[in-house]
C-alpha positions in Angstrom: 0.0 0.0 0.0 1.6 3.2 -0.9 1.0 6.3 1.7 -0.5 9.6 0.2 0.7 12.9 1.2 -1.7 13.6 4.4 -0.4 10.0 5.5 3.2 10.8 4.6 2.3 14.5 7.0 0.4 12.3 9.8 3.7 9.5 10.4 6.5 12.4 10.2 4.3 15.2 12.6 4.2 12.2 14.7 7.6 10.7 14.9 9.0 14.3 15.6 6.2 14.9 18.3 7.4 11.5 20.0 10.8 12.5 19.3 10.1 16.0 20.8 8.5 14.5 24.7 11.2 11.6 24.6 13.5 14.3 24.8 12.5 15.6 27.4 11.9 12.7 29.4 8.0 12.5 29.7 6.0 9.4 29.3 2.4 9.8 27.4 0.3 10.5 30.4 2.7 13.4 31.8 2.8 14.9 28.5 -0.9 14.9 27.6 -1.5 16.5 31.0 1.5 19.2 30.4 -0.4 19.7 27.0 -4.0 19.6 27.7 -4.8 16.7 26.0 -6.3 13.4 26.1 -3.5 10.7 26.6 -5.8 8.8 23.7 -5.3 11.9 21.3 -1.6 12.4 22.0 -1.2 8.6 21.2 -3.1 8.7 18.1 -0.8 11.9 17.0 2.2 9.8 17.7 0.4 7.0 16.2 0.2 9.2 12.5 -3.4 8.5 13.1 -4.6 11.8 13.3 -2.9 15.5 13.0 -2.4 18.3 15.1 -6.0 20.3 15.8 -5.9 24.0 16.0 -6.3 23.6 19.8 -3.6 21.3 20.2 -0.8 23.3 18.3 -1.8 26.1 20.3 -1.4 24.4 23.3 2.0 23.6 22.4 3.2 27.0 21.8 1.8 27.8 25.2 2.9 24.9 27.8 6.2 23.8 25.5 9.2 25.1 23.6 8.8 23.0 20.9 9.5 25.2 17.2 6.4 24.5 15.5 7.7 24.6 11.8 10.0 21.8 13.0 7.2 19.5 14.3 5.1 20.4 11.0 8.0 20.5 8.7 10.4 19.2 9.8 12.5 22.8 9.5 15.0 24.9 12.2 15.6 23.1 15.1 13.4 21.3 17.5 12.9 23.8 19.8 12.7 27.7 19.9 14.3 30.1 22.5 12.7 33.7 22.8 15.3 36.3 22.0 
């Protein structure tokens, strides 16, 4: 079966989301909670089941460092520092 382009977006947005709370050490459930989200929506973003919501990216910028052109993109670095 050959992956489409929203499939292709789903698996890498997840990898680097996964890749983003391994690095800082936290399992699914402290994440979610650090997030504001369900531990079952943060899985199926890891998962490349579903994509980042409106809400959710937001919620990133606020609680997290994480660069959000990197975790959609894959561009910069992984996280962003204020100047």
């Amino acid at each position: 079966m050959r992956l489409g382009k929203i499939e292709k977006f789903k698996l890498a947005t997840g990898k680097r989301l996964r890749s983003y709370r391994q690095s800082l050490g936290l399992n699914v459930i402290s994440f979610s909670r650090k997030i504001k989200i369900s531990q079952g929506t943060l899985s199926e973003l890891e998962n490349g089941i579903s994509a980042p919501s409106a809400y959710t990216l937001a919620n990133l910028c606020q609680y997290t460092d994480i660069d959000i052109a990197w975790l959609l993109a894959g561009k910069g670095k992984k996280t962003w520092s204020p100047r």
